[in-house]
N, C-alpha and C positions, 0 to 999 in steps of 0.2 A: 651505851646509846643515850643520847641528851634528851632531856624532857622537853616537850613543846612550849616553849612560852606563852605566858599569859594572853588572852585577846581580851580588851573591854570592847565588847561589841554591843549596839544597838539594834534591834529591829524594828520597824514601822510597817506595820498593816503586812509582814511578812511570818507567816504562821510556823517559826521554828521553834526549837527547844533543845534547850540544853544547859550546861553548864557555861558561866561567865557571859550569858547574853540575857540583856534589858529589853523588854517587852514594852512597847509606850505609843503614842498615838503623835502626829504631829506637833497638835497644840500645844498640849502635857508634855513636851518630854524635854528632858533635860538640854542645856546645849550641846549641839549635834557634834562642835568641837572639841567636848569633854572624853569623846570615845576613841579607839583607835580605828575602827570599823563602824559606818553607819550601813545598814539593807533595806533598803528601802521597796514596797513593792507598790505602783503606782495606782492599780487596779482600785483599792478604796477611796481614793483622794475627791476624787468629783463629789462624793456623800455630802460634804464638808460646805460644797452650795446649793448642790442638787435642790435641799426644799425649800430656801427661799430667791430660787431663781424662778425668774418669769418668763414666758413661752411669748415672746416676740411674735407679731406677723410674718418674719420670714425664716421663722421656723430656730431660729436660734433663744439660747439662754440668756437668761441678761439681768444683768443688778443693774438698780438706780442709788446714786450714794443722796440722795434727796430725800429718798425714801425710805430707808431699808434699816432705818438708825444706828447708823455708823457700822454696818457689818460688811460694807465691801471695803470702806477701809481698813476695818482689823483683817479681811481676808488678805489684802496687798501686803498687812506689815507682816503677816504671820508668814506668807511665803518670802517677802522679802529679806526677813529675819534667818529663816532654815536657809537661803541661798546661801546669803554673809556666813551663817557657822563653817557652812561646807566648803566657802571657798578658802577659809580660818583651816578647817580641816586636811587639805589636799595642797594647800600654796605654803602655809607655815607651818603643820604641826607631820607633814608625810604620812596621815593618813590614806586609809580609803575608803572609800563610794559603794558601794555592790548594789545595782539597779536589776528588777526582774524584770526581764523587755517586754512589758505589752503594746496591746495598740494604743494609742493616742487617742484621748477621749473629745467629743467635741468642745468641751472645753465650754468657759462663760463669758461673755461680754460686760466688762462694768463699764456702763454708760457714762460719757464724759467726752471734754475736746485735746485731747485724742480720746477717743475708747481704746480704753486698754484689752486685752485675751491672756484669759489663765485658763491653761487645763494639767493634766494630771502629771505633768514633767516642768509643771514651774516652778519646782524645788532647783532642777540642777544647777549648777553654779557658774558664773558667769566666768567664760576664758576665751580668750585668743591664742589659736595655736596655728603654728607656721612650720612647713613640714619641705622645703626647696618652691618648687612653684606654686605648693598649694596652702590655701588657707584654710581653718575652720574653726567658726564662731558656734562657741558656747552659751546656752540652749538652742540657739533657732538656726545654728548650721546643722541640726540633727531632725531626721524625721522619724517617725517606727507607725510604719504600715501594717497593717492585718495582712498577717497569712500564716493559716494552722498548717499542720505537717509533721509526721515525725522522723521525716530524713535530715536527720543531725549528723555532720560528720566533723569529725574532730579534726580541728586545721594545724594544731600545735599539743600534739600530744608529751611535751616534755614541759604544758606550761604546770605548774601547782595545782591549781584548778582542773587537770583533762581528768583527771579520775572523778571528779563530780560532774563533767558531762557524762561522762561514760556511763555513771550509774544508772542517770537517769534519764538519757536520750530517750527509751523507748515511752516515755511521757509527753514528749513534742514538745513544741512551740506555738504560742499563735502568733508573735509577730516579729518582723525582719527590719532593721537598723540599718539606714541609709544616711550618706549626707547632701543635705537639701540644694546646693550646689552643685553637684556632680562628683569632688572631688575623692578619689578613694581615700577611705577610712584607714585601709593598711599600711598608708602614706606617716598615718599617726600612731598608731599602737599595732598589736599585735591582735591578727585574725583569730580569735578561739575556737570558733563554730561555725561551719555554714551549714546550707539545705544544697539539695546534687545539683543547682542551677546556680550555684554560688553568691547565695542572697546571704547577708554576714546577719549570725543571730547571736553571736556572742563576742565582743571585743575588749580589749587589754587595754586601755587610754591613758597615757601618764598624761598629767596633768602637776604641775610646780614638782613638788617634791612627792605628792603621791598622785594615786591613780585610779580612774575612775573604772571597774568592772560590770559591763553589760552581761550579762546572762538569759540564757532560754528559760521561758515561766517554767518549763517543766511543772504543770497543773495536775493536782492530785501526788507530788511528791512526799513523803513520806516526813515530816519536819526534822524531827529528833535526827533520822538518816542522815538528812539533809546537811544539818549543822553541822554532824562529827565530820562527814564531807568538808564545807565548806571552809570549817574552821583548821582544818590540818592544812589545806593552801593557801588559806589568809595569813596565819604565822607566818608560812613559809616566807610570803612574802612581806611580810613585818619585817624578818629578821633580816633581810638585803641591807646590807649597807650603805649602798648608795643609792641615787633618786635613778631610778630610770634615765631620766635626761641629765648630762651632766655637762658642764661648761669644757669646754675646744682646751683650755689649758691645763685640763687634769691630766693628759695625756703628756703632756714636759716631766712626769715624774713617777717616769716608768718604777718597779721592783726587780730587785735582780731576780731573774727565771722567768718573769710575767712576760717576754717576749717570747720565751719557746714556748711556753703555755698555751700563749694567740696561736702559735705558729702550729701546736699541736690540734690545735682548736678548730684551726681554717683548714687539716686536712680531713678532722673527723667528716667537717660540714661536708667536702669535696665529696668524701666515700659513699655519706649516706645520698648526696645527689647522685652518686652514679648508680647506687644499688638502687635511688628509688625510680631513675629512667631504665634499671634493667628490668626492675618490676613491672614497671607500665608497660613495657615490650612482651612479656610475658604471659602479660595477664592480656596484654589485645589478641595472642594466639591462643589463649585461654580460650576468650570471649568466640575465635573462629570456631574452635572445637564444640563449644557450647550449640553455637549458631548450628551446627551441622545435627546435631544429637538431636535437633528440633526436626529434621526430618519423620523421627517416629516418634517422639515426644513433644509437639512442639505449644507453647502458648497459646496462638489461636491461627487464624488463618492466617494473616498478617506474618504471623513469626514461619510460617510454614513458608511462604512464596520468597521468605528471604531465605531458608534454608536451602530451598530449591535452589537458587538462584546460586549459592555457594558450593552445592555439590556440582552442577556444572560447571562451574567455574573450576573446581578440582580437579576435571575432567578433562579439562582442556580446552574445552567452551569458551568462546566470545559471547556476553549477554546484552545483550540492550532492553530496554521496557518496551513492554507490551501494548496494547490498546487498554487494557483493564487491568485495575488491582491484583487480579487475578493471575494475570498472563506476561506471559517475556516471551523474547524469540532468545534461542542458543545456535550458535551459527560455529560450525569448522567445516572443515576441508572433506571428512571423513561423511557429514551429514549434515542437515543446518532443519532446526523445529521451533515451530512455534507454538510452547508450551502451556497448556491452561491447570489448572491447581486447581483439584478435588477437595475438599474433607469435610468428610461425614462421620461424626465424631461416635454415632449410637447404631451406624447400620449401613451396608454397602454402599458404595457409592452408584445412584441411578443415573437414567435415560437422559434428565436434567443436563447434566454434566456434561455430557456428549455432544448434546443438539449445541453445549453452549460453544463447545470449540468448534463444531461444525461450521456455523454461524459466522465466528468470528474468519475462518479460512475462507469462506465464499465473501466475506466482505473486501478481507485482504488483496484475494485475486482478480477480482470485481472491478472496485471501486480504486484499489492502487496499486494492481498490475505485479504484484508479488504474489509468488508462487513458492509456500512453502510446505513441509510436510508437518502434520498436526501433531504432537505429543500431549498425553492426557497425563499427569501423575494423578494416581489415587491415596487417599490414606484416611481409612475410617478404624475405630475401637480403637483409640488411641490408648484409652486408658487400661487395655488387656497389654501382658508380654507381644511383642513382635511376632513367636514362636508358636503362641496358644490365639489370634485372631485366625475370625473367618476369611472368606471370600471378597480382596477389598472394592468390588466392582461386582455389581450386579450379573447375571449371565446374558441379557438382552446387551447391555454394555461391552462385552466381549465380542458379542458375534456381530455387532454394527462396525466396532474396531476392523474386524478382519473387512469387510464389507465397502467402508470407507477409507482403507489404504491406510489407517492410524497406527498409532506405536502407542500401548497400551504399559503405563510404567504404575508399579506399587513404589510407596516413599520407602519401604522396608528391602524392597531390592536396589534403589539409588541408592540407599545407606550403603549398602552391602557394598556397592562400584566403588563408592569412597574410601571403604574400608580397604579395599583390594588396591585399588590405586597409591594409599597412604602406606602403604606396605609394600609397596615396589612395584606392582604390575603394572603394562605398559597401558598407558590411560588413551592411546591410540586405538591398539583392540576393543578397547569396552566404548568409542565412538564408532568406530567400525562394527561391531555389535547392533546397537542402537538404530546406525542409519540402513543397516541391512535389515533392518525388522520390519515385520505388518502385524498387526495383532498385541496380542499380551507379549512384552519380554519377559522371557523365563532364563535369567542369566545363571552360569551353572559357576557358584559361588561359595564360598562356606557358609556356616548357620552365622543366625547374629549370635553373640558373648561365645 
């Protein structure tokens, strides 16, 4: 087994430790191009004008270089200076970048004609990149928004780096990496990380011969952890032999076998597309089964009226929405209801309940000449066995059922119809059932488990 190659890494205002990494402050620290790795983490950087900037009438920060003796100029050369290293760094020497993605600070005004704006990402290094029809200009084609969360999901788990999100995803993010433009970011590098609404919190960017690495703050990570992490995919990707990007004419001088290789290469990709649309298929009848399970276990009300809404549908129901969150109609040949959703999570379900579907039937027939038959499901004690709850409907609830012609259904007996239907029985009879009922159905069933 080979040993890891050396890293000379840098870190700035990034609180790691370890072996073969320089701990140093912007101003201080050596040139940025002397390393092969700089980490940069941007969060401290405003410090650096914070106290002698001045609080404007319109709420902004701001230097005067009139004023200030000579310190917004040395601020311009000092970031001016770390840009040049970096671009020194990532165009000629194939290093890289490793940035912890926060939010964007408001940043400082140095007064002048133009006024110029620095804030805490006017280090990055100046480039133009061209991806077919898109463009994206470095610094100010990139934005990084505030948004904490810790649904981190790994987008490329075979890059170097996925085992240092992995570690530490359960630490979050606070801020998501956009470009200012519109143009997609996956246009240019590689996706590493999103949040479940696919906002990119970690991205792969080659840049000349190396490449720039965005990463999730992961805030409160553990440093020394951190490094051994980071620095086994930093090598990794030291040790590539070629740039990421590489010129159209590398490709006139093929190796013998480097075509079956491709060749072997384009079928693995094909495979794992197809196993991962078999999984997405799988896991959406997963997600059905789940959805059903919420009849007697379900999230809140909300996940209950969708549960409902898919046991009749198993059933062989036509559903359409209701007048209320609450309520759908289920319509067949065999019966047609219009269902209201109970759940009393600590004690039977009352009188409440009742008047409410009552209500809603006399409006129906009323006001829009629909005549249908009322179904109440109930489902209270959720948090007891199926097998060990009481009574799920009050006894004055029962005896109004019979009274006002209603079908009186517990969510633990529609499980049960499910159950029976998914196991082959005819889901004609358990709608024939149903629409032949007044009262409680007491469907003659097996036990649940």
């Amino acid at each position: 087994m080979g040993t890891i190659p050396a890293v000379r890494a840098l870190t700035l205002g990034w609180d790691l430790e370890g072996g073969e990494l320089t701990r140093a402050e912007l101003p201080t620290a050596d040139s940025l191009a002397s390393f092969d790795v700089v980490l940069i983490d941007p969060l401290p950087l405003p410090a650096l004008w914070q106290p002698y900037a001045e609080l404007s009438p319109d709420g902004t920060q701001r230097l005067y270089p009139g004023r200030d003796l000579g310190f917004s100029r040395a601020l311009e050369n000092l970031f001016g200076l770390r840009q040049r290293e970096l671009e020194d760094l990532l165009l000629r020497a194939g290093g890289i970048l490793v940035v912890r993605v926060r939010a964007a600070a408001e940043g400082v005004i140095i007064d002048g004609t133009p006024p110029r704006r620095l804030d805490n990402y006017g280090f990055l290094p100046k480039a133009s990149l061209v991806s077919g029809p898109h463009h994206l200009a470095i610094p100010n084609g990139l934005r990084f928004l505030p948004r904490r969360g810790q649904d981190v999901y790994i987008a490329d788990p075979l890059h170097p780096l996925a085992p240092y999100i992995q570690r530490f995803s359960s630490s979050g993010y606070e801020a998501v990496l956009i470009a200012a433009l519109g143009a997609p970011l996956s246009a240019f590098g590689r996706v590493l990380a999103q949040n479940r609404v696919g906002d990119i919190l970690g991205l792969d960017l080659p840049v000349g011969l190396g490449r720039i690495l965005f990463l999730p703050a992961f805030p409160g990570a553990d440093g020394r952890e951190a490094w051994a992490l980071l620095r086994s995919g930093l090598a990794e990707l030291l040790s590539l032999p070629l740039p990421e990007v590489a010129p159209d004419w590398l490709s006139d001088y093929p190796l013998p076998g480097e075509e079956e290789l491709q060749k072997r290469l384009n079928e693995l990709a094909e495979e794992r597309a197809r196993l991962a649309k078999k999984e997405e298929e799988l896991q959406a009848v997963r997600r059905d089964y789940l959805r059903l399970k919420a009849l007697i276990y379900p999230r809140g009300k909300a996940a209950l009226v969708e549960a409902a809404k898919e046991a009749f549908v198993r059933l062989g129901f036509t559903v359409r929405e209701g007048r209320t969150s609450m309520s759908f109609f289920a319509e067949s040949e065999e019966g047609s209801f219009y269902v209201h959703v109970a759940f009393s999570p600590f004690s039977p379900v009352g009188p409440e309940e009742h008047r409410a579907l009552l209500l809603a039937l006399d409006k129906l027939r009323n006001e829009e000449r629909e005549d249908v038959k009322g179904l109440l499901l109930c489902l209270s004690q959720p948090e007891l066995d199926p097998r060990r709850r009481g009574p799920p409907w009050e006894e004055a609830v029962e005896r109004a059922s019979r009274d006002h012609h209603l079908v009186l259904v517990s969510a633990a007996d529609l499980f049960r119809a499910v159950v029976e239907v998914l196991s082959g029985k005819d889901p004609k009879s358990v709608r024939k059932m149903l629409g032949e009922t007044e009262g409680p159905w007491r469907p003659r069933f097996g036990s649940l488990g």
